[in-house]
C-alpha positions as CSV (number, residue, x, y, z in Angstrom):
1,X,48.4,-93.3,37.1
2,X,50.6,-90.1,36.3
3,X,53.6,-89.9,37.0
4,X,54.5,-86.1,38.9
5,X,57.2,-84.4,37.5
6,X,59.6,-82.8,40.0
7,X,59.3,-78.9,39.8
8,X,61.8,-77.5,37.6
9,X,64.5,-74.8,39.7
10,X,64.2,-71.2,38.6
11,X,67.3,-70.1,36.5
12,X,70.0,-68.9,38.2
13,X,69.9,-64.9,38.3
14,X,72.3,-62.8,37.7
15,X,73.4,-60.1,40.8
16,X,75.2,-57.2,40.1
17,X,76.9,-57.2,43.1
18,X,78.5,-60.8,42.2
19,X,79.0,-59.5,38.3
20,X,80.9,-56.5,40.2
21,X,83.1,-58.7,42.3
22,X,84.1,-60.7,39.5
23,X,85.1,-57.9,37.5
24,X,87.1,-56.4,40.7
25,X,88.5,-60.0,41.1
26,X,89.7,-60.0,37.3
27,X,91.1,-56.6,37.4
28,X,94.7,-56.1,38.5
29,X,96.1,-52.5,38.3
30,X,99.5,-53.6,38.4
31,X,99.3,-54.5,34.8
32,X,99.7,-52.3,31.7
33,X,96.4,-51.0,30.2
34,X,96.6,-53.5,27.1
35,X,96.7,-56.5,29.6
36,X,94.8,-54.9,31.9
37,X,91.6,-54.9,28.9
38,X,92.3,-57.8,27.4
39,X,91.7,-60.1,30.6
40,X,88.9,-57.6,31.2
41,X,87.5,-58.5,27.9
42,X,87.7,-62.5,28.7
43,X,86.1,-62.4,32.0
44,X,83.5,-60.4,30.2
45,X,83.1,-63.1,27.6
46,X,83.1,-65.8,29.3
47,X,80.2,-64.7,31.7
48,X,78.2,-62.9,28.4
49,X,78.6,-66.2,26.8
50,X,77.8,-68.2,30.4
51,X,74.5,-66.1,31.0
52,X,73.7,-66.2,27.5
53,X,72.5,-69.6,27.5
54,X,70.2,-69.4,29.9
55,X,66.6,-68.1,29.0
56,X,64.8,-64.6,29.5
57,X,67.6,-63.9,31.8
58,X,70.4,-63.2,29.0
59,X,70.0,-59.7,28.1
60,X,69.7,-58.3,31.4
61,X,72.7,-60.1,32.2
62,X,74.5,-58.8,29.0
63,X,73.6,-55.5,29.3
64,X,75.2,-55.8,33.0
65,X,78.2,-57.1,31.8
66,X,79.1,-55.1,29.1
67,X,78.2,-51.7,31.4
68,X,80.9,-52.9,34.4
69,X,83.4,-54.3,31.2
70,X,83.1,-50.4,30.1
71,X,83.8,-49.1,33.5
72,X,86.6,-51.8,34.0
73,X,88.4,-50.9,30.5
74,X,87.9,-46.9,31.0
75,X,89.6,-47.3,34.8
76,X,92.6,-49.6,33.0
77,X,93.1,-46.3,30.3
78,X,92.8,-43.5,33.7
79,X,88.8,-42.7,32.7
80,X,86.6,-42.9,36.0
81,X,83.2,-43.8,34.6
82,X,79.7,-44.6,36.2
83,X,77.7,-47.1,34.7
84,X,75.2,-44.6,33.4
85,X,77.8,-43.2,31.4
86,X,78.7,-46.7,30.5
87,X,75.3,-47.0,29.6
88,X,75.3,-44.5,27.2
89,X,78.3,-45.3,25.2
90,X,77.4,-49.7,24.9
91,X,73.9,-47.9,23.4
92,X,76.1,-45.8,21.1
93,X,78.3,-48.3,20.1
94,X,75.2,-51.0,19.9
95,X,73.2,-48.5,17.6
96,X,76.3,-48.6,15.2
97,X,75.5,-51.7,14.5
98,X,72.4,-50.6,12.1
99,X,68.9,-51.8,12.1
100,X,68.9,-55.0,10.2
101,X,72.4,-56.7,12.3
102,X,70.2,-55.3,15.5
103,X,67.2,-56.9,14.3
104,X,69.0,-59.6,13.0
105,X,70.7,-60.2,16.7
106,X,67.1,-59.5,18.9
107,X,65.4,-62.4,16.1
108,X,67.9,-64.8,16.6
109,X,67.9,-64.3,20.5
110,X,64.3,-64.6,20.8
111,X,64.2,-68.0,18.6
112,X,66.7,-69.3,20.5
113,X,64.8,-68.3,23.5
114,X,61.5,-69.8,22.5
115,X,63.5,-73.2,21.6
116,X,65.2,-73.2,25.4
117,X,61.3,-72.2,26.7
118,X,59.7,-75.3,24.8
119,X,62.3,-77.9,25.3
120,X,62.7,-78.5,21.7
121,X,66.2,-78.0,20.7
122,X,67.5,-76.3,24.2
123,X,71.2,-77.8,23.7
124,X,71.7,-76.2,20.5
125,X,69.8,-72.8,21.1
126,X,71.6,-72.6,24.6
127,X,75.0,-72.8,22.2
128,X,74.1,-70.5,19.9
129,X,73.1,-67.8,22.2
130,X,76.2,-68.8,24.3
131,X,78.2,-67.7,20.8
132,X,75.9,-64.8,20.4
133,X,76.1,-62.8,23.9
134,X,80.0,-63.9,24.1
135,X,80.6,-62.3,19.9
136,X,78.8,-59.1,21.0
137,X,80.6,-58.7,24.3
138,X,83.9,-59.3,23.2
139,X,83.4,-56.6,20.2
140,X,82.0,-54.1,22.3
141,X,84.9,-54.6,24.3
142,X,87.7,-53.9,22.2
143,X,85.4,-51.3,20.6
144,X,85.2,-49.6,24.0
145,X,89.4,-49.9,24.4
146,X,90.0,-48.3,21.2
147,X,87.7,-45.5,21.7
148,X,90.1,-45.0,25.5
149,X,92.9,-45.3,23.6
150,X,91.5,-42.8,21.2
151,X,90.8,-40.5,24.2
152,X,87.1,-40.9,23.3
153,X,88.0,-39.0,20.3
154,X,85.7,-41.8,17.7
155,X,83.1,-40.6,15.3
156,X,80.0,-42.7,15.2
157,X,81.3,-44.4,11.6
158,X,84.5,-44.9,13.5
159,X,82.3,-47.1,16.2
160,X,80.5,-48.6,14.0
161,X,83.2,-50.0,11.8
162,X,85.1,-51.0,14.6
163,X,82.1,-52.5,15.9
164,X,81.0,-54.7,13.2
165,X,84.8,-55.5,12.3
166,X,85.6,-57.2,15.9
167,X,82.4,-58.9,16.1
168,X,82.5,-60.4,12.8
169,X,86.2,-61.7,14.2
170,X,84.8,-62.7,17.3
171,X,82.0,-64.2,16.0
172,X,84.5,-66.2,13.4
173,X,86.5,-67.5,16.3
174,X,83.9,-68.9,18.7
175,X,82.1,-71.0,15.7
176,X,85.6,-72.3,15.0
177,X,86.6,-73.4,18.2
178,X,83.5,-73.6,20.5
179,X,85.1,-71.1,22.8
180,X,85.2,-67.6,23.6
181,X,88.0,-65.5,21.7
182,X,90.5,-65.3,23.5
């Protein structure tokens, strides 16, 4: 006789009214626009890192994330933004990034995703993406509060350097630790 297996529970979804109300929660206007950004930038991580793990889910999740993080650092620096315009810079800043690190990123996410799908080594692809999605938040976010602090006066080099610079530190500091940077 077989035994039944108990149905497994959908992942959790994320809702952008939640990721919205977290972001609000984190925010705190009484604070200069450096502290303001930098907790910004850790609540950002820490749910790009948290949503990271989870299968299929992940990228609609970080692309959420970083769009409300970009609203949330332009209102700190006095820039009322939309997320469609957030949209468009998180694209801008992401292209910067060049083809092979894009492809590089996408590969890794989709192995790590096919690992978590089959069972076979879900611990240790659920990590890696957690590193993944929290390194790519935390540089777009101090990407996006240099390019406010630079009036939104940054060539495409200028993003792109910047880019590539704080996720290289970012990515340096979660491998070491286990954490997102803080």
């Amino acid at each position: 006789m077989a035994k039944a297996t108990p149905p497994r529970s959908p992942p959790p979804k994320p809702e952008p009214e939640e990721i919205d109300k977290g972001f609000e929660e984190a925010d705190d206007d009484t604070r200069t626009p450096e502290e303001r950004a930098a907790t910004i930038i850790n609540h950002a991580t820490a749910q790009a890192a948290f949503w990271g793990a989870w299968p299929a889910v992940s990228w609609v999740a970080l692309v959420m994330i970083n769009m409300t993080m970009i609203v949330f650092i332009g209102r700190a620096y006095g820039h009322l933004w939309d997320k469609q315009k957030a949209k468009g810079l998180l694209f801008q800043i992401l292209k910067g990034m060049g083809l092979s690190t894009g492809l590089l990123l996408a590969g890794g996410k989709f192995v790590n995703d096919a690992l978590k799908l089959t069972g076979f080594g879900t611990i240790p692809a659920m990590a890696a993406d957690a590193v993944l999605c929290g390194a790519v938040t935390y540089a777009v976010g101090y990407t996006t509060e240099l390019y406010f602090k630079q009036d939104g006066q940054m060539s495409k080099q200028a993003l792109k350097a910047a880019f590539k610079e704080q996720y290289r530190q970012a990515r340096q500091k979660m491998t070491e630790s286990g954490t997102p940077p803080a």
